[in-house]
C-alpha positions in Angstrom: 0.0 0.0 0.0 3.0 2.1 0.7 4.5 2.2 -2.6 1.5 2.8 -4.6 1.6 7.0 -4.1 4.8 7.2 -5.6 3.4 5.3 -8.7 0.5 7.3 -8.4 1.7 10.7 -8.6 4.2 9.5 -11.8 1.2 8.2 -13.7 -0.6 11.7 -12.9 2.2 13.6 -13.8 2.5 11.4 -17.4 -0.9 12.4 -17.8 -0.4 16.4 -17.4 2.7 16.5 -19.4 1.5 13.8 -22.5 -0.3 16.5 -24.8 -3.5 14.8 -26.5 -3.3 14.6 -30.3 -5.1 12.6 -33.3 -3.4 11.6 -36.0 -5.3 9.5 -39.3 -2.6 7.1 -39.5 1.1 6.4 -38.5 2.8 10.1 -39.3 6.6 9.4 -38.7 8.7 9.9 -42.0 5.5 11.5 -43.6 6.6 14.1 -46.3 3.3 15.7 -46.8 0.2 16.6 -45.0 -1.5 19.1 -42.8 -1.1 20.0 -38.5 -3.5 21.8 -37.1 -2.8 23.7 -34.1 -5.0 25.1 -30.9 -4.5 28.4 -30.5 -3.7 30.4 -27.2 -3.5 34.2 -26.6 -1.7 34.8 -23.8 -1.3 38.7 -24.2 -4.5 39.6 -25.9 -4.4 43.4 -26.7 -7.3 43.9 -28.6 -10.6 44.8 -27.5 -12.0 42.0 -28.4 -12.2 38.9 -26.4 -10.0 36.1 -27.6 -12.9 34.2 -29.1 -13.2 36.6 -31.6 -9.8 36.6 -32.8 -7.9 33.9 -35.1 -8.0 30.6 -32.9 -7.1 27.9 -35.7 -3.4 27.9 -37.4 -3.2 25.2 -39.9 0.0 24.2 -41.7 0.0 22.0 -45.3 3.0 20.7 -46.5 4.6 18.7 -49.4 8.7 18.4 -49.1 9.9 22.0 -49.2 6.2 22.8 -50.2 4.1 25.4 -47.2 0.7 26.8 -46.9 0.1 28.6 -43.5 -3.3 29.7 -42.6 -4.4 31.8 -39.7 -7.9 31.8 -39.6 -10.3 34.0 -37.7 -13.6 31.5 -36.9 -16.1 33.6 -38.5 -16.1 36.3 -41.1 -13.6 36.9 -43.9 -10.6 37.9 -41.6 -7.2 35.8 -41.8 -3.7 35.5 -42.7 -1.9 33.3 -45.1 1.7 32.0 -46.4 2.7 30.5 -49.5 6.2 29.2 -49.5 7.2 27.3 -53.1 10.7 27.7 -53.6 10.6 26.2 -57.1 7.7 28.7 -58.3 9.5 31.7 -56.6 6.9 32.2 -54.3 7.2 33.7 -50.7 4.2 35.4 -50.3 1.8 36.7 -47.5 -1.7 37.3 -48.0 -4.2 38.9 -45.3 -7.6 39.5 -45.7 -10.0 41.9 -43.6 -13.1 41.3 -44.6 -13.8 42.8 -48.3 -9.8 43.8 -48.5 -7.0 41.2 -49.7 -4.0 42.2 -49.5 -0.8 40.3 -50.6 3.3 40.9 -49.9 6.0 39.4 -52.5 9.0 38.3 -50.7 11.8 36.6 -51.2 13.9 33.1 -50.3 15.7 36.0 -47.9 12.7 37.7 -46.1 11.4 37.4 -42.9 7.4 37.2 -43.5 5.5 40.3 -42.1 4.0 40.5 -38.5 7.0 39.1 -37.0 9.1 42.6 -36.4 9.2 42.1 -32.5 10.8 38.9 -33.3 13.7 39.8 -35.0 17.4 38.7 -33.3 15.6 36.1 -31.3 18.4 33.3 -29.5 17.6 29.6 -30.3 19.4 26.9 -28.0 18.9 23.7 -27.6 17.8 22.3 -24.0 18.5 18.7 -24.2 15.0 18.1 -23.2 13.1 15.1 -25.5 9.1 14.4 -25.5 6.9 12.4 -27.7 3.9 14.9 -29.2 1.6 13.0 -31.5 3.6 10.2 -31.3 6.5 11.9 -32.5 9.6 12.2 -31.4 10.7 15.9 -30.2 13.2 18.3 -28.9 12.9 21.3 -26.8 14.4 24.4 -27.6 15.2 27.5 -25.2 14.1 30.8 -27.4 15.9 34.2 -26.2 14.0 37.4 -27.6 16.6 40.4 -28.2 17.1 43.2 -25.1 15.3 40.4 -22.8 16.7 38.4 -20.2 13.8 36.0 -20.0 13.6 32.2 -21.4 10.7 30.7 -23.3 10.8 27.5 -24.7 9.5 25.4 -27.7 8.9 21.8 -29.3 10.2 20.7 -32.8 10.1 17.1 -34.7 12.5 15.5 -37.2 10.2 12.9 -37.4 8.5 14.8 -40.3 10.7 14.9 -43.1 10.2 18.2 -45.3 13.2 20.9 -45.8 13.3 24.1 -44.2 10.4 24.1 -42.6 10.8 27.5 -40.8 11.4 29.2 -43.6 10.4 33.0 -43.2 9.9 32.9 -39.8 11.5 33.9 -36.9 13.0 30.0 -36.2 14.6 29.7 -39.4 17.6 28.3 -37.9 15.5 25.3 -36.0 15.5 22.2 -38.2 12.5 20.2 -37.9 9.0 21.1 -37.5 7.6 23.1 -35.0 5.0 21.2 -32.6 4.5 24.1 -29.7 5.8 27.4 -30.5 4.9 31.1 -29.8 4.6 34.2 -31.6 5.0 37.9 -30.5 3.1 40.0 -33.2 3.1 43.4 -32.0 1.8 43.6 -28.0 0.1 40.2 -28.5 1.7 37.2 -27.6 0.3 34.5 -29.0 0.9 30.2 -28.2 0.4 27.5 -30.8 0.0 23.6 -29.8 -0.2 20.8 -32.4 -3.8 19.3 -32.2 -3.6 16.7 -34.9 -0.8 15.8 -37.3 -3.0 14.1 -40.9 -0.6 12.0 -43.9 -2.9 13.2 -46.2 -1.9 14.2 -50.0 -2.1 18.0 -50.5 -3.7 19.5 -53.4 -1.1 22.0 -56.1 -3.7 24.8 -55.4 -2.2 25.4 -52.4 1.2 26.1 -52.8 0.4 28.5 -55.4 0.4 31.9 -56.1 -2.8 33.5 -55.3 -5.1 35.8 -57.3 -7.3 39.0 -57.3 -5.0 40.4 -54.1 -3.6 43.9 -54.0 0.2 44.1 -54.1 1.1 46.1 -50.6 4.9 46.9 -49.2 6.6 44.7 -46.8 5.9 47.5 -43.8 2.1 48.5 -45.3 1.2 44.5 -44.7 3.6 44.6 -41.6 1.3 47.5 -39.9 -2.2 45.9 -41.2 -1.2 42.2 -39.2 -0.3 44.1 -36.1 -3.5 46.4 -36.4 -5.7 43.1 -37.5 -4.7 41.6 -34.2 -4.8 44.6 -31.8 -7.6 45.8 -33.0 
């Protein structure tokens, strides 16, 4: 009778630390499909509550293929990224209601929204987990003219290249499974939800139409404003 609480409190504590996920099959070594993530703000500055706001990021992939789409749950209000190296394209689209706006980058840019996440410091922790049955690392993240730690979770287990291309964790190789973003005042944390080997249609790697072509800054300003506001 003893020895049971020490078993105890490790089976509880595998419990609060094994995030849930659903997966449609077995997912290691996939090279294409989609993760959807859960959504949590934990510095909301806008006047609206949370549930208002974009609370689904999906991610589509095929090899060195990437769609990214925030989505708001109702109205015509998002953000998305179309990364297809072998088309040229890097672009970011947004949409606020009846306006659709679009920013051509390049293989070099950072994508817009991310300006207070320039310089951050990426180091490995040594730390290992298994999220949605893969197998992950934990990474210490560093933001520039801040002495404070945050950390994140990334797989190998999904094999696509340069997954973090145009983001602020470029320099972490392998997909990212629980991150965070810091758009503006809002700070904003993304979990993987469910991981799907699932083919990918051509449509959405590529580039989209009927958008106005905006500056770098113009879009830059626009993200920050769609999510304060």
């Amino acid at each position: 009778m003893k020895n049971r609480f020490p078993l105890l409190i490790l089976l509880s504590a595998l419990v609060l630390t094994v995030p849930a996920c659903r997966s449609n099959k077995s997912i290691k070594n996939i090279h294409e499909g989609e993760i959807y993530y859960n959504i949590k703000y934990i510095s909301n500055p806008s006047s609206f509550s949370s549930e208002f706001l974009p609370k689904e990021l999906v991610v589509s992939f095929r090899n060195d293929l990437f769609t990214t789409k925030f989505r708001a749950p109702f109205g015509n209000l998002g953000l998305t990224t179309v990364i297809n190296p072998k088309e040229g394209i890097y672009d970011t689209y947004l949409n606020i209601l009846s306006f659709k706006y679009f920013y051509e980058g390049t293989q070099r840019d950072m994508q817009p929204g991310f300006s207070s996440m320039k310089d951050i410091q990426i180091s490995e922790t040594g730390r290992k987990s298994v999220i949605c049955g893969l197998n992950c690392r934990q990474a210490r993240v560093t933001l520039k003219d801040s002495s404070a730690s945050r950390y994140i979770w990334y797989t190998n287990d999904i094999k696509v290249d340069e997954p973090n291309r145009g983001t602020p964790y470029k320099d972490v190789d392998g997909v990212l499974m629980e991150f965070f973003y810091i758009m503006g005042k809002a700070e904003i944390e993304f979990t993987a939800d469910e991981v799907f080997a699932r083919q990918v249609p051509d449509k959405y790697f590529a580039k989209k139409t009927d958008y106005k072509k905006v500056s770098k800054s113009y879009l830059d300003a626009l993200i920050l404003k769609m999510i304060s506001f």
